[in-house]
N, C-alpha and C positions, 0 to 999 in steps of 0.2 A: 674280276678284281683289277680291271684296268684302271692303272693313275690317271687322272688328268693330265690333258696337253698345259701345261700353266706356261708355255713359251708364245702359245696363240692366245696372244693379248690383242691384237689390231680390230678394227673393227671388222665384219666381212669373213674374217679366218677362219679356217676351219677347226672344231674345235672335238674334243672326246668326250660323250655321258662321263658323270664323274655320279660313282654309283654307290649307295648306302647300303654296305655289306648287312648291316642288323637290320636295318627293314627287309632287307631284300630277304633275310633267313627268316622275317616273320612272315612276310608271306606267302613262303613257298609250305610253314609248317602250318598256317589258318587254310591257304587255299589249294597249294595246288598236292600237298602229302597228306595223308588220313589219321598220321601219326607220325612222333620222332621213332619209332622201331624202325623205318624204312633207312633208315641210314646203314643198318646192315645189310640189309639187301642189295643197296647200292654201292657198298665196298664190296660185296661177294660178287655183285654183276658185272664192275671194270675188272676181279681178277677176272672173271671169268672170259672177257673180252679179251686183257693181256694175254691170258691162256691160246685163245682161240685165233690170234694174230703169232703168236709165238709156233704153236701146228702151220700156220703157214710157211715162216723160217726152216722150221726143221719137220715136213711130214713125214718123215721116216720114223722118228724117235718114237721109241716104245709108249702102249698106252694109260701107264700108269710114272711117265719119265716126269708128267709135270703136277701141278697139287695146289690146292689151296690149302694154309695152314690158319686156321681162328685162335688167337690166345684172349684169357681173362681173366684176368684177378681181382677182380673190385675196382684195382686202381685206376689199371689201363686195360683198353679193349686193342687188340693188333688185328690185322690182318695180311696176309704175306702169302704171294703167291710165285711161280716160277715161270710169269711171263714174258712179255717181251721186251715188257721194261722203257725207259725215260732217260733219252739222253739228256744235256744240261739244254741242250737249244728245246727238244720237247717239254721241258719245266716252264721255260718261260713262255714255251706258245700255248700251252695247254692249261696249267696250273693257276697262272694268273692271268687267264682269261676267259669271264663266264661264257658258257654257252659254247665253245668251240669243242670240237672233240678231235682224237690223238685219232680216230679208226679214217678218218677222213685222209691223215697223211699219207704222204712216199707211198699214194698209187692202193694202198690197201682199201681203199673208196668200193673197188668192184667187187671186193669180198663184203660189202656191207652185209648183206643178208644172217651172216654169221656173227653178226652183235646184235647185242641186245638193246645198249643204250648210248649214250653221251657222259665221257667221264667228266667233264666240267660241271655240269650242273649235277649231274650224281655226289661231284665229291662235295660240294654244298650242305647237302642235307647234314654232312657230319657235324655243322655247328649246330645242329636243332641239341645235340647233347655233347659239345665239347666245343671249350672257347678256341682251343688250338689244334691243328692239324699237323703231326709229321707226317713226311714222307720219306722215303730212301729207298733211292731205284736207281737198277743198273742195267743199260742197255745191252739183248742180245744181237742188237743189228751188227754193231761194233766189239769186237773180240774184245779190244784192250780198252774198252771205255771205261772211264771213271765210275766211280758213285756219285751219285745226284742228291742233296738232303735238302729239301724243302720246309719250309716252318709258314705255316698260314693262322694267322690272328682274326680274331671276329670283331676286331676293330678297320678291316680290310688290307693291311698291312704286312709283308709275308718276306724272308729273305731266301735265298738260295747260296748252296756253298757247295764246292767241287771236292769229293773225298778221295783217298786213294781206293784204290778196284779192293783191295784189302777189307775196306768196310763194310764190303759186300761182296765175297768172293765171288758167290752167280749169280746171275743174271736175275731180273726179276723186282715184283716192288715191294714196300714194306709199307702199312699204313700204319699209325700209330696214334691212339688220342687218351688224352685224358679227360675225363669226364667231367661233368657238373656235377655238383651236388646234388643239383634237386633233378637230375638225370639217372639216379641209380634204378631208377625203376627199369630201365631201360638197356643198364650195362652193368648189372650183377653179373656174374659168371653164371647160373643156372639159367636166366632169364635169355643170354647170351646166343649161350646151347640150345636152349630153346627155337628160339629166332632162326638159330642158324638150318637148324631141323625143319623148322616151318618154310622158310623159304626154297632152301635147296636140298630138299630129301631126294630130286628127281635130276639133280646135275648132273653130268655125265663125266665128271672130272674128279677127283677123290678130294674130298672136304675130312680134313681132321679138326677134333678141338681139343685144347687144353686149358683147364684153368690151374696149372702148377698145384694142386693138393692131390688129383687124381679123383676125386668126387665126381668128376661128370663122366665115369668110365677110363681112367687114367690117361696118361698124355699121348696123346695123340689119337684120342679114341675117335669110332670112323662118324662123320654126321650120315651119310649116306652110303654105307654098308650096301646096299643091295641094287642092283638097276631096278626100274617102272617095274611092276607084276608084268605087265604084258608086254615085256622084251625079256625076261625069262624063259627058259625052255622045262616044260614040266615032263612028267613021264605019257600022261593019259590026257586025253580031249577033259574028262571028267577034270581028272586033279586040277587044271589050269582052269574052270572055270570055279571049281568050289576055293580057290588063291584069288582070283578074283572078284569075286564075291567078298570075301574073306575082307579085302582094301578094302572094296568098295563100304562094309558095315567100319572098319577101322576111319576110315578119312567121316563118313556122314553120321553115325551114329546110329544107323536102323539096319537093319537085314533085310536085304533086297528080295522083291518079289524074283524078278531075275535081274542077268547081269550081260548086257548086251554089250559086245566088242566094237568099238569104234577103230577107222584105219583109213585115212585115206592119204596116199601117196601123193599126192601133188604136191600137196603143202606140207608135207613130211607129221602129219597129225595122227596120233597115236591115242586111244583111250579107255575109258567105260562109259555108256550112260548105267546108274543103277532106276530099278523100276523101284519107285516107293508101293510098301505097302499096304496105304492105307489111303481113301479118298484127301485130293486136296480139296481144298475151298477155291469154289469158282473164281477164276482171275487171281490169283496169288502166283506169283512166280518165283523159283527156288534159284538162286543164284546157282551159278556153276563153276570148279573149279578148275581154274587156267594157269599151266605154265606154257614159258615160250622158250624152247631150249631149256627145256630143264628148270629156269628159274621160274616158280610161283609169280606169277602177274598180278592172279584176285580170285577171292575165294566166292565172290557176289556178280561175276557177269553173265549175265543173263541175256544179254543179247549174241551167245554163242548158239541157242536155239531158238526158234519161234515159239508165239505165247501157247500156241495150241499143247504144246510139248511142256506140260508143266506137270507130269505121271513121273520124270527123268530128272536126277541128279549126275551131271555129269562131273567127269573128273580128267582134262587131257592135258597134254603137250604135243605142243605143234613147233614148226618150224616157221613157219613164212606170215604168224599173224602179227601185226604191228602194235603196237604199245601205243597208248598215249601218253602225251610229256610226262605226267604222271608215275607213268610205268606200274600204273595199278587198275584197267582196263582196258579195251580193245578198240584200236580205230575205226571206224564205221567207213569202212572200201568196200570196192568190189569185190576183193577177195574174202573179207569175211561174209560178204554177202552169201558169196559162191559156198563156203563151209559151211552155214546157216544152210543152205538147200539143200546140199550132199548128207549134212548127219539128219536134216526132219528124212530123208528119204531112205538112212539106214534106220532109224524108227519104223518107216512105213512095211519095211522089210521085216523087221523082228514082228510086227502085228502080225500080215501076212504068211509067219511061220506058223504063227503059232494057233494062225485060225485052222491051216493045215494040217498039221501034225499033234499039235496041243492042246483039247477039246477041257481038258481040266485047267489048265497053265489062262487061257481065255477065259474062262470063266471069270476067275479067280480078278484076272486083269478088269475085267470090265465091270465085276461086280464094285472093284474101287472105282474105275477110271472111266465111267463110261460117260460122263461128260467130256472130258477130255477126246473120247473118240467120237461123237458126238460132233464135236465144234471142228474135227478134223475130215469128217463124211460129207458134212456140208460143203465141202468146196474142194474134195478128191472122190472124182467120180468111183475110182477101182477099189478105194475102203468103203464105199456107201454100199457097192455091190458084194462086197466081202464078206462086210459085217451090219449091215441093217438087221435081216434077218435074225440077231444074236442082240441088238442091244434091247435094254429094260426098258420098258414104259408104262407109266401108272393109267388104266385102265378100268375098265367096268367088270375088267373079271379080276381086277386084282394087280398086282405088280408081274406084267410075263413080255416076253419077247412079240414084237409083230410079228413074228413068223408062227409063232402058236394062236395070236390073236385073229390073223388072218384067214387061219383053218376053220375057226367057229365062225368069225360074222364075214360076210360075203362084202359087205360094205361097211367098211369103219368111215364112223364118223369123228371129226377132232373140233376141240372147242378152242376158243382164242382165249383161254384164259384160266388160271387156275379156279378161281372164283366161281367162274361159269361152271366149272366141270364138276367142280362140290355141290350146286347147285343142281343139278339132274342126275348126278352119279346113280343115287339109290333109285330114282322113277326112272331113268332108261335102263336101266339096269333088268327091272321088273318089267319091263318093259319089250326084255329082248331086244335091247337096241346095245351096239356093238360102239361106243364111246372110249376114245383115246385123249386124257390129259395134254390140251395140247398148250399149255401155259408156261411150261417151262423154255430154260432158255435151249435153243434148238430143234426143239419137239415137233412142233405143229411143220414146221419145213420140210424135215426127217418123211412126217407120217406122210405127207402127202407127195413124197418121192417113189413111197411105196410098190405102183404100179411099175415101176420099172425096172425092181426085184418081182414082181409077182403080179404080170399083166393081167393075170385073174380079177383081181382087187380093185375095189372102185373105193374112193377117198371122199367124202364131200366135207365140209364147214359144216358143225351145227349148229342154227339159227332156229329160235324160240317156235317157228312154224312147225320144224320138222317134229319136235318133240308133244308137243298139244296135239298134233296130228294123232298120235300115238297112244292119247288117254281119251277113255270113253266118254260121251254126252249122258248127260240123264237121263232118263225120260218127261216128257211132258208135264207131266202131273208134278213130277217132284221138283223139276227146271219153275213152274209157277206158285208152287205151296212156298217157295225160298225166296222169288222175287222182291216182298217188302224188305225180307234181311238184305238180300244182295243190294238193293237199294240204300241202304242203312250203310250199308260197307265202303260203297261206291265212295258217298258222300263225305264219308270220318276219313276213306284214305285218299283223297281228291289233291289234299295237301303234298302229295309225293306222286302224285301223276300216275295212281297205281288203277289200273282196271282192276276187277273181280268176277271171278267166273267161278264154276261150280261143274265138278267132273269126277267120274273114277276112275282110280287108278293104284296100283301097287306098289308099294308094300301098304298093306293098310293102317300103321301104325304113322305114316304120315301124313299129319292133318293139313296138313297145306305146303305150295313149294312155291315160291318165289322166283319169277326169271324178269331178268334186270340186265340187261349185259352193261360193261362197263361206257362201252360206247352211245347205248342210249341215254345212261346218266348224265355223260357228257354232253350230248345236246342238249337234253332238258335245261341243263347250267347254262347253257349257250341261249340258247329261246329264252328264257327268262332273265338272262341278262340286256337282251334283244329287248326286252318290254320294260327294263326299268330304264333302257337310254333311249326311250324314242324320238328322235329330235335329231337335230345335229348330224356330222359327219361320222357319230361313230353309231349313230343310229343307223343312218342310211347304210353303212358298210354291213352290220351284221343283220340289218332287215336282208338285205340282198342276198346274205347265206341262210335266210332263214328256211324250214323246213317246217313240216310235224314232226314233229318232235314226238318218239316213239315211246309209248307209254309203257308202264311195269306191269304185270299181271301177277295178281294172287289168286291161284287156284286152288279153291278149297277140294279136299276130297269126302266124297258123300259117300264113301265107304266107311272113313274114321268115325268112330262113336261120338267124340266130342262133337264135331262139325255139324252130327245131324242135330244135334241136341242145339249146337246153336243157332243153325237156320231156321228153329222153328222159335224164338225166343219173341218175344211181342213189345218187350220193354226197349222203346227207343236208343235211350240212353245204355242200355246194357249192352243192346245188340250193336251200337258202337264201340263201346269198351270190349265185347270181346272180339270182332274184325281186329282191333286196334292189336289186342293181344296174340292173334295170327298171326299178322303179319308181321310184329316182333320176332316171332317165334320163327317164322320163317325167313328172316333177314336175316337172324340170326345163325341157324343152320347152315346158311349160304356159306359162312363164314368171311364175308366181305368186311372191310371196313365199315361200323356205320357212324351217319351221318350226325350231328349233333342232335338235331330235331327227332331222329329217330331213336339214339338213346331216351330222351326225355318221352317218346312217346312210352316204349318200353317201361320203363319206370312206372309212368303216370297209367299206363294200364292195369299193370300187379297191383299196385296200390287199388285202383279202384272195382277191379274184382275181388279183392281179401276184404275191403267197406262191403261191398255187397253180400258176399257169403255172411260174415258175422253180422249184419244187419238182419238175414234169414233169419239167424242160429239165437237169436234173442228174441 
């Protein structure tokens, strides 16, 4: 709220921003606060600062000697603390001047660490809901200092006037506002109490409120009665973690699977992660909730842990993480860097117990979270070797662990695709062939790290060779009585580049299986894109990648009844209607996407076997 220089008229002179106080308060409530509620926060965070500069004056004094005090009654919101206070030369270096801060003066710079924030642009926000600002403040630096009474306007216009020390017997400041109208959402007494509850439940300085009726717990009743749960002293190792737990389901709203203690001294950070428990959805991250010295920073940053760590709802206060301007998120330094790696690696430790000692407690964890440990084995060798053997994977014998998987097939094979692995499941399965799901996200990596837990174990890729390998030839007579069909089928499925072969194999109730991998579909799309651009430069580029392009196979089984019944079928036309109807059936089964052309074959098949039957049946 600095005036203009109107004396530097010259040309060349040097001149002052001359700054629009209601713009400047619409932008700081569009862009840089999330809400006008933050205005109480940022009166509670300069007492808190005045507080924390005033312990420096006096560190002897007892530690309930200073306080913040909240009043509210509809009309006016106060706030009054017994800090270090505002001489009249601090009013005018501080008060009306954006952006500078009081913690900066007379040398208190080197105690920065122990603020939170900037009272200039703090006291700002107060216009998001009040056009005027009191203040009255009485310096402890100075025994016999005056009272200071400041009045700031949101027209940018502000006076100051020298009281006697009478108007404020001690030391300390008084903020004072009156509200907007269309601000009571904001500064109701209940709403107040609220606010003041939400922010600073965790302060370390006694906060009372009053709203003069006594409704909000009568006057002076405490906002923050209790220190953090875990700077309590409880009786039993038990009782402090079922108090902790206890927060942890009060602050997030679910009951922890458990309740993992956070602590690291450097940066003076104290807390819980809680274990959710129920699966998250892959890539979803749960914000976490931060104070910094007590005061609430955000109840949404998520950049306190790594994405891998989305099983954890955290809840701490730290000392030494930095705000941004905001003061409703965390600066992106080295040092939260460095906190980001210390708490993933008290995570890694509570896994690590509990693979140890808590064979139910793991269960339980992995049966929610084992994607989440999963995406965290992949690239921490000593959880891969911990817990491989324990995580779930969809398989040929069902949903069970590689460590159990491993004990029946000698050689697990993994498929590059969910599709693919729907597509062979039931025939390697019958087949004795030992198949892991390797489609999902981190699967196929995992499976084939395997040998490293269990050098027994050989891993290979399965490719559509190894599986044909694996089901029986006909014999001759029957391989030639079926020839004209196969021929017939060739031809009807030549349109989707499918060969057709004729084999047994088990289960017998399936008449045919389909292997397609997605990647050959994708070059077939490529090759045939290659032959409608032949010419030109983009001809020549993908003639130059061209390949054979690896074709689909339908293998009928000549154990199913139907199959035999339609390899002997003589009717041109039918015995292409029903390949056609095969290979639906077994596209279908794949459960892949299918193609449009392969809808419509589908269709146009059933249609033309139900013409056929009732054309019999008349």
């Amino acid at each position: 709220m600095t005036l203009p220089d109107t004396a530097a008229n010259t040309a060349g002179a040097d001149r002052t921003f001359q700054v629009d106080l209601r713009g400047l308060v619409d932008l700081l409530s569009h862009h840089l606060y999330s809400s006008p509620r933050v205005y109480l926060r940022e009166l509670m965070q300069n007492a808190v600062d005045a507080l924390t500069a005033r312990r420096v004056l006096e560190p002897a004094a007892p530690a309930d000697a200073f306080g913040i005090r909240l009043y509210a009654d509809g009309s006016v919101v106060r706030v009054e603390d017994d800090g270090v206070g505002l001489t009249e030369a601090d009013v005018h270096t501080f008060l009306a001047t954006i952006g500078r801060s009081s913690k900066r003066a007379e040398k208190i710079a080197e105690q920065r660490a122990d603020f939170i924030g900037q009272f200039g642009i703090g006291l700002l926000s107060c216009f998001l809901v009040a056009d005027e600002i009191h203040v009255l403040s009485r310096s402890a630096r100075t025994p016999d200092a005056p009272a200071v009474q400041w009045r700031g306007r949101g027209d940018g216009s502000y006076t100051v006037r020298t009281l006697p020390a009478s108007a404020r017997p001690r030391p300390g400041t008084t903020v004072t506002l009156t509200p907007r109208t269309d601000a009571g959402e904001w500064t109701r007494p209940a709403q107040v109490h609220a606010l003041a509850r939400h922010f600073g439940s965790l302060l370390r300085h006694p906060v009372t409120f009053d709203d003069g009726t006594g409704a909000a717990g009568g006057p002076g009743a405490p906002v923050n009665p209790e220190p953090a749960p875990w700077a309590r002293t409880y009786p039993t190792p038990g009782a402090r973690a079922r108090a902790l737990a206890a927060y942890g389901e009060e602050v997030f709203g679910f009951k922890p699977l458990d309740t993992i203690e956070l602590d690291l001294p450097a940066v003076g950070l104290k807390g819980i992660a809680c274990v959710l428990p129920e699966t998250v959805p892959a890539g979803r991250r749960h914000g976490h909730r931060v104070h910094v010295k007590g005061m609430l920073l955000s109840e949404q940053a998520e950049e306190i842990l790594p994405e891998w760590a989305f099983f954890v709802r955290c809840v701490v206060d730290a000392e030494s993480l930095r705000p941004t301007a905001s003061r409703e998120a965390l600066y992106e330094d080295d040092t939260l860097a460095a906190v980001r790696d210390a708490l993933a690696e008290r995570l890694r430790d509570w896994i690590a117990r509990a693979a140890a000692s808590d064979p139910d407690l793991l269960a339980r964890f992995l049966q929610a979270h084992h994607l989440a440990v999963k995406s965290l084995a992949v690239h921490d060798d000593e959880i891969l070797r911990m817990l491989l053997p324990w995580l779930p994977f969809e398989t040929t014998d069902g949903h069970c662990t590689l460590d159990e998987f491993a004990r029946t097939h000698r050689t697990v094979l993994v498929t590059a695709s969910v599709e693919e692995f729907r597509q062979v499941a039931a025939i390697a399965s019958a087949a004795g062939l030992g198949v892991v799901n390797g489609g999902y996200t981190y699967d196929r990596e995992l499976v084939h790290r395997l040998p490293e837990i269990r050098p027994e174990a050989t891993v290979a890729d399965l490719d559509p060779a190894t599986l044909t390998a694996h089901l029986d030839p006909v014999d001759r007579e029957t391989e030639l009585a079926a020839a004209a069909y196969l021929a017939q089928a060739r031809d009807a499925l030549a349109v989707f580049d499918c060969d057709v072969a004729l084999r047994t194999f088990q289960p017998v109730s399936a008449p045919a299986l389909l292997i397609d991998s997605r990647e050959a579909r994708h070059e077939r799309t490529r090759s045939q894109l290659a032959r409608e651009q032949e010419g030109g430069l983009w001809g020549d580029i993908l003639g130059a990648l061209r390949q054979e392009a690896p074709r689909a196979q339908l293998i009928l089984n000549q154990l199913n009844p139907l199959v035999r019944t339609a390899v002997a079928i003589d009717e041109p036309e039918l015995a292409r209607t029903s390949a056609e109807a095969l290979y639906g059936q077994a596209a279908m089964l794949s459960r892949r996407p299918l193609r449009p052309a392969e809808s419509s074959l589908i269709n146009r098949s059933f249609l033309d076997l139900l013409a056929h039957a009732l054309r019999k049946d008349s």
